[in-house]
C-alpha positions as CSV (number, residue, x, y, z in Angstrom):
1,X,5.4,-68.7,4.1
2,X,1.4,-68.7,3.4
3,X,-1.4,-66.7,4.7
4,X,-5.0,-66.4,4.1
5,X,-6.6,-62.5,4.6
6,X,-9.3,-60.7,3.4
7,X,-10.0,-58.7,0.2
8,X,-8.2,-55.3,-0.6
9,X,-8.7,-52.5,-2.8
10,X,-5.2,-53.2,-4.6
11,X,-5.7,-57.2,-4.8
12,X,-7.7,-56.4,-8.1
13,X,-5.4,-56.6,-10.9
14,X,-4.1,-60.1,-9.0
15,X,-7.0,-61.4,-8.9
16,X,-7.5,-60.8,-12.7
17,X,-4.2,-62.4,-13.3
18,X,-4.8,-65.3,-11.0
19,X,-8.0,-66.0,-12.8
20,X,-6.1,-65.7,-16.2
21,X,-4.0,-68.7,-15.2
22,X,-6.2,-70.7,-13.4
23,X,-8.4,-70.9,-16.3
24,X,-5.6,-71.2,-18.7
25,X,-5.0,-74.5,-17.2
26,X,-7.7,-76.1,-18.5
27,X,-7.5,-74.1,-21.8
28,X,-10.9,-72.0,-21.2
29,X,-10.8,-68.3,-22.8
30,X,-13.0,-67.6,-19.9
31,X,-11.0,-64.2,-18.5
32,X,-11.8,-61.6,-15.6
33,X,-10.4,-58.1,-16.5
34,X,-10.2,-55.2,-13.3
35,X,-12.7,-54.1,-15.6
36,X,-15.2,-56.6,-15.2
37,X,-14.2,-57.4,-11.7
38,X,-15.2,-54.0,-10.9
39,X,-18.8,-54.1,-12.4
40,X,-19.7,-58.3,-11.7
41,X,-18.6,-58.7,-8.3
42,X,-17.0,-55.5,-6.6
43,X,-19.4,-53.0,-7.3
44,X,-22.1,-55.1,-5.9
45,X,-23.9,-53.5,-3.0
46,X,-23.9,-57.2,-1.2
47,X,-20.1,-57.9,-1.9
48,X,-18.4,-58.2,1.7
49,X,-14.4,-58.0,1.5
50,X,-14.1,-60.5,4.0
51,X,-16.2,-62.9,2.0
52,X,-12.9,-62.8,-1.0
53,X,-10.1,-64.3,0.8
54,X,-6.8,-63.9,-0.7
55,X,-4.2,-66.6,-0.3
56,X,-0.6,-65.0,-0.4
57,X,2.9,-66.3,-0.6
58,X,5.5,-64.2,1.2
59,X,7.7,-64.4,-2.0
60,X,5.6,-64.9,-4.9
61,X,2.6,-62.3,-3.8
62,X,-1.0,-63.6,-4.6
63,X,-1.3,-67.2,-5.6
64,X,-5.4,-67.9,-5.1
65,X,-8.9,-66.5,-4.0
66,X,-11.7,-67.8,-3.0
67,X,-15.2,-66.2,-2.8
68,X,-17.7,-67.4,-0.7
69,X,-21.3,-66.2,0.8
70,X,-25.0,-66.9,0.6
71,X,-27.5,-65.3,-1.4
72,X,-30.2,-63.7,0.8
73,X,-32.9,-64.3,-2.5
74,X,-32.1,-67.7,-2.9
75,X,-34.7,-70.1,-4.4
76,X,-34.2,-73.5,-4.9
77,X,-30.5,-74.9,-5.2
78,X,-28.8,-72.1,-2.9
79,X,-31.6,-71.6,-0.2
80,X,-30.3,-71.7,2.9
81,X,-26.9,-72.8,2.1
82,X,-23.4,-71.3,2.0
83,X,-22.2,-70.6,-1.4
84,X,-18.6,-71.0,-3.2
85,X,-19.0,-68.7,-5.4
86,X,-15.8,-69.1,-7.1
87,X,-12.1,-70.6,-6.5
88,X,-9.0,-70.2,-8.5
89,X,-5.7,-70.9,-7.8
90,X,-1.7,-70.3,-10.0
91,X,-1.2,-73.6,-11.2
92,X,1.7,-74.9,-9.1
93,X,3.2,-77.8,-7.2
94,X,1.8,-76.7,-3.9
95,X,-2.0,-75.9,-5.5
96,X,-3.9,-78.7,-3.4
97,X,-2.3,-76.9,-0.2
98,X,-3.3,-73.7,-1.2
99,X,-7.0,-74.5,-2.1
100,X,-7.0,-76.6,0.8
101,X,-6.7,-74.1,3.0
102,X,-8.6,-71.2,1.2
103,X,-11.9,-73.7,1.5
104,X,-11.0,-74.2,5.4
105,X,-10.9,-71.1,6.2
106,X,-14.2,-70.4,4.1
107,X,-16.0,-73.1,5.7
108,X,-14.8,-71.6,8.9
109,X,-16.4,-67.8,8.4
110,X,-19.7,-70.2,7.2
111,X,-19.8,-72.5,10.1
112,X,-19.3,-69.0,12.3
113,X,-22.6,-67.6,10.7
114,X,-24.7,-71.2,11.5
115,X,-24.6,-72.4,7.7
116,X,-24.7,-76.1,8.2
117,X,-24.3,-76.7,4.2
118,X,-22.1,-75.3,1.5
119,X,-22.6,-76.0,-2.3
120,X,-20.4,-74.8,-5.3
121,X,-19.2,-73.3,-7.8
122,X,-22.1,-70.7,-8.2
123,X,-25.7,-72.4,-7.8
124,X,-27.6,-73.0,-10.5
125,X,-30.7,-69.8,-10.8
126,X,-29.3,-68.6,-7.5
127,X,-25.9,-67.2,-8.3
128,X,-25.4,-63.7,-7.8
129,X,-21.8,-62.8,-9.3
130,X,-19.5,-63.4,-12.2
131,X,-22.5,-62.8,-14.3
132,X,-21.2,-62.7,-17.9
133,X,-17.8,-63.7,-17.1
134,X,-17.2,-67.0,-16.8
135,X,-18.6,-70.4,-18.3
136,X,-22.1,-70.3,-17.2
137,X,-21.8,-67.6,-15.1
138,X,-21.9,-69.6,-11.9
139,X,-25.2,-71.7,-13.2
140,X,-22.6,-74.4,-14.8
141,X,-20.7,-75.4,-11.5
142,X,-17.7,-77.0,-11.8
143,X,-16.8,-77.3,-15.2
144,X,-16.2,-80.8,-16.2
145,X,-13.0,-79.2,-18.4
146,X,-11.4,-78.3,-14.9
147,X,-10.1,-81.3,-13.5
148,X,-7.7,-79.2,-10.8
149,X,-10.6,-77.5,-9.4
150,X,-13.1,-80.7,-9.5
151,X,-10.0,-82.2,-7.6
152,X,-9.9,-79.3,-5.3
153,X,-13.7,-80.0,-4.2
154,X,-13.6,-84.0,-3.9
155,X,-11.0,-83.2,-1.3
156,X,-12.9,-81.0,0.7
157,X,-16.0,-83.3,0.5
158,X,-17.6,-82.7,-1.9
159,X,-20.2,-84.7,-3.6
160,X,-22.4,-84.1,-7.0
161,X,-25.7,-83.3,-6.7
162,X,-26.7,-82.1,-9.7
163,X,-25.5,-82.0,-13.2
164,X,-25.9,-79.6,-15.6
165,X,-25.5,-78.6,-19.3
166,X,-24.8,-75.4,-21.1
167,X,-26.5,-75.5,-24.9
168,X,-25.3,-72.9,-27.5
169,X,-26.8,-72.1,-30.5
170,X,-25.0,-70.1,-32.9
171,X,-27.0,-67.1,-35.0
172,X,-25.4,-67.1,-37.7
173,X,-27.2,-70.5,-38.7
174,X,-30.4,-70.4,-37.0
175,X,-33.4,-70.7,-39.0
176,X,-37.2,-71.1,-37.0
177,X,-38.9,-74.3,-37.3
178,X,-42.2,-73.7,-38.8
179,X,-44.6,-77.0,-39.3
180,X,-47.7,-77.4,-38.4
181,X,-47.9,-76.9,-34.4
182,X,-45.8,-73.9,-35.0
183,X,-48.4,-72.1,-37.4
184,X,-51.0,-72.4,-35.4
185,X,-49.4,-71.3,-32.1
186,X,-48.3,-68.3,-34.6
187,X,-51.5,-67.8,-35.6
188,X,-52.8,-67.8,-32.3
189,X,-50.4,-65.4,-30.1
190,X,-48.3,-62.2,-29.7
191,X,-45.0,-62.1,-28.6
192,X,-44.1,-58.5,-27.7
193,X,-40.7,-57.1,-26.4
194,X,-41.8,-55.3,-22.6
195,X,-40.6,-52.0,-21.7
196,X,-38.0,-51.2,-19.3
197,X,-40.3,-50.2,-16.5
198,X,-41.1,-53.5,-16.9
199,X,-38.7,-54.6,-14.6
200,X,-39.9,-53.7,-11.2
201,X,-38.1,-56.5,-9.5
202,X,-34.8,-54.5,-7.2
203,X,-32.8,-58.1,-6.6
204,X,-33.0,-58.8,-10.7
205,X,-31.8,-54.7,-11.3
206,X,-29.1,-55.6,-9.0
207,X,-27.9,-58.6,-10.4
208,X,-27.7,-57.7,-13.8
209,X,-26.7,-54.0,-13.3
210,X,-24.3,-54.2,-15.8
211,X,-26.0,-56.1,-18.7
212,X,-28.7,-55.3,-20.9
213,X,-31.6,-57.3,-20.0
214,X,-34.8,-57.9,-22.3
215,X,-38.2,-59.4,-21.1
216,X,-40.8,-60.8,-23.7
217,X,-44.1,-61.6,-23.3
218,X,-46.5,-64.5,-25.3
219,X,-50.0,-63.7,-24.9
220,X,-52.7,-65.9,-26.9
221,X,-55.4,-63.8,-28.7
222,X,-58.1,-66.6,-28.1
223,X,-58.1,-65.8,-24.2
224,X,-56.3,-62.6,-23.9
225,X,-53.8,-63.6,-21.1
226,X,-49.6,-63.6,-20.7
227,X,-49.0,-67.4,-20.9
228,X,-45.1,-66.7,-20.9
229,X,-42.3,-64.5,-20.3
230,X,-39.0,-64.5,-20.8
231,X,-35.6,-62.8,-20.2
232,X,-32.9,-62.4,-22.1
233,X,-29.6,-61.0,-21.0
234,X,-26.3,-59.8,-22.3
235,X,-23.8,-58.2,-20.8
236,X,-23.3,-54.2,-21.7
237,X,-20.2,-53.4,-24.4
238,X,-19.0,-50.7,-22.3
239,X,-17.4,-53.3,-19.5
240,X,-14.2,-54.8,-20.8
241,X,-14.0,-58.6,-20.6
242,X,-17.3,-59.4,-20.6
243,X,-19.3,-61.2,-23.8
244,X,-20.9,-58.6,-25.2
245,X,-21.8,-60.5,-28.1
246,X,-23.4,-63.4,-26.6
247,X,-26.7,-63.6,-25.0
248,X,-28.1,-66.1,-22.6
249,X,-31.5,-67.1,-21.4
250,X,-33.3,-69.5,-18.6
251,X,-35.4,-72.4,-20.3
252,X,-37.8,-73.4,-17.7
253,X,-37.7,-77.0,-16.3
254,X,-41.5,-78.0,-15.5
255,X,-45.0,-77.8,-17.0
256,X,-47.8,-76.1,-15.2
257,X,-50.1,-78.2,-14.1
258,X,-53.1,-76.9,-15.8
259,X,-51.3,-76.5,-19.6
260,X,-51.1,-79.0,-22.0
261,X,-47.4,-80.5,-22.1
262,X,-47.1,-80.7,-26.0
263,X,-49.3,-77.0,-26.4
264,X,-46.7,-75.8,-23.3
265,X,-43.4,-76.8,-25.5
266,X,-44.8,-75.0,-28.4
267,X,-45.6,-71.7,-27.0
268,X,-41.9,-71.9,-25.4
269,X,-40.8,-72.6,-28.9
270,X,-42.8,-69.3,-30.4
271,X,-41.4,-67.1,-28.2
272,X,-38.1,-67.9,-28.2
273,X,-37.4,-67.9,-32.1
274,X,-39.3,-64.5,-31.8
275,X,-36.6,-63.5,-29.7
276,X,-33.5,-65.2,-31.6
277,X,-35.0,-63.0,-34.4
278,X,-34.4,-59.5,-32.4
279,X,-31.1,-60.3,-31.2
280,X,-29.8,-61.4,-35.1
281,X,-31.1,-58.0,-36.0
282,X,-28.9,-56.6,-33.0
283,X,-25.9,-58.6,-34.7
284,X,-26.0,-61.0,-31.2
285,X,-23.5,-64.0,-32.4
286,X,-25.0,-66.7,-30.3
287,X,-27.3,-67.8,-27.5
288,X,-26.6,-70.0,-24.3
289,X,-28.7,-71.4,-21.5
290,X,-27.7,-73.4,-18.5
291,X,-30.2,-76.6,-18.2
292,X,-30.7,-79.3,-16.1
293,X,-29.9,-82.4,-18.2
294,X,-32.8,-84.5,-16.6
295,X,-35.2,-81.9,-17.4
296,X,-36.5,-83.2,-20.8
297,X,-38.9,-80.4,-21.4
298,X,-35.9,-78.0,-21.5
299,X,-33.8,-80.7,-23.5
300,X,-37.5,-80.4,-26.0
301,X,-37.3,-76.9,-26.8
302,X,-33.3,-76.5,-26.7
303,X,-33.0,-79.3,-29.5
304,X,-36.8,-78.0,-31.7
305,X,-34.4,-74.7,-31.8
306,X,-30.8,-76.1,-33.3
307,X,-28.9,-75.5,-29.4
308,X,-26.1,-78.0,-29.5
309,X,-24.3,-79.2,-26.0
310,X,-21.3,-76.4,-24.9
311,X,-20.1,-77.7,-21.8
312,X,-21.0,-80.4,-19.0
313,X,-21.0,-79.3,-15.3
314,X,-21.8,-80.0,-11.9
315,X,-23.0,-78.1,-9.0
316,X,-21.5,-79.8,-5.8
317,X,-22.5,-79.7,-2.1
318,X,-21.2,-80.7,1.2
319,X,-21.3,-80.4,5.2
320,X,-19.6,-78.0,6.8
């Protein structure tokens, strides 16, 4: 016999375990320690137990979670909308049922709370847990390696709405292009590492309590003004099953208005190799960012750098 209930103190190590073998499935390394559960996602002063619904056999204990919610700071592809943050089930013969009914019941406590939309897994800039853990960190979606969970979703309704891509580039080999463009946005602008007063913003502190994060600024010595800035994040050594060795950052998607498109890609290009250069001497083994795959100024300066495709994904969203 089955039955969904809410999150408890002592569900930890199975939900660690569950999240072992649900990603084991599809071969990802991607793994959840108490450890990290405890700093990404429990420890999180906006984590609500009964948003974590556990799905438990009578005989075989634990056998799925799913986590659920809305982000309060949502804005753009969670705004307004109920979230699936994340889903995992024991790989089984009766796995449909039991996802089945762990998104039922989710959709039920969202409905309850007059969210007319959900999307999932994660969305996009607006996720708020698993930050460091898994494949993206919510900004991939559904993994296009997880066929059971994809499945999982179509069921429920589910539709794509957005893809997305997750570019690497490894340290080890990356070397700054330098040509012309490059020397003269050089020659013309400061890139400078901020201090950690810097970051004043409360939601940001919360969300990336437990990782290191770095802003840099590009500032043009021409007209003495920030043009850019940029954060980089990796997740502190001292919480087990996090990637402490890899960083990630956020590529933006559009041009301003008023900036040249060509001069815009440059800058983006300066400040980021300044960047890559800091975290080789911090012996960082590689660098990801999450991207929209339409966005070709983001595709621009991902491929002027050396990143190479990861990982394809999707971010999904349906009626409730």
């Amino acid at each position: 016999m089955r039955s969904i209930r809410s999150f408890l103190n002592v569900d930890t190590p199975a939900l660690a375990k569950i999240w072992h073998q649900h990603h084991q499935a599809f071969r990802s390394k991607s793994d959840c320690t108490v450890a990290s559960w405890d700093q990404a996602v429990l420890a999180k002063p906006y984590f609500r137990s009964e948003q974590l619904l556990i799905a438990e056999d009578s005989t075989q204990g634990v056998v799925g979670f799913v986590h659920f919610g809305m982000n309060p700071q949502a804005k753009s592809f969670g705004k307004d909308s109920g979230i699936i943050h994340r889903l995992c089930v024991r790989p089984g013969e009766d796995e449909d049922a039991i996802a089945e009914d762990l998104l039922t019941e989710s959709f039920r406590n969202l409905s309850s709370s007059s969210v007319g939309r959900c999307v999932g897994i994660g969305a996009f800039h607006d996720s708020i847990f698993y930050i460091g853990v898994a494949e993206g960190d919510g900004f991939l979606g559904v993994n296009a390696n997880d066929p059971r969970l994809l499945r999982w979703m179509k069921n429920r309704g589910f539709l794509e709405v957005r893809s997305t891509q997750c570019w690497e580039l490894s340290l080890a080999h990356f070397k700054p292009p330098m040509d012309r463009n490059q020397i003269a946005v050089h020659r013309n602008s400061l890139v400078s590492k901020l201090p950690c007063q810097f970051q004043s913003d409360w939601w940001k502190n919360i969300i990336y309590g437990h990782c290191d994060i770095s802003s840099f600024q590009l500032v043009t010595k021409s007209k003495p003004t920030i043009q850019l800035l940029l954060d980089v994040w990796t997740p502190e050594a001292f919480v087990p099953g996090v990637e402490s060795w890899l960083s990630r950052l956020t590529v933006p998607e559009s041009v301003p208005d008023d900036m040249d498109q060509n001069l815009w890609i440059e800058h983006w290009v300066c400040l980021i190799c300044e960047c890559m250069r800091l975290l080789q001497s911090e012996r960082k083994q590689a660098v990801q960012s999450v991207i929209d795959p339409v966005s070709t100024h983001s595709v621009q300066i991902l491929q002027r750098l050396g990143f190479k495709i990861k990982s394809q994904g999707m971010l999904m969203a349906c009626d409730i």
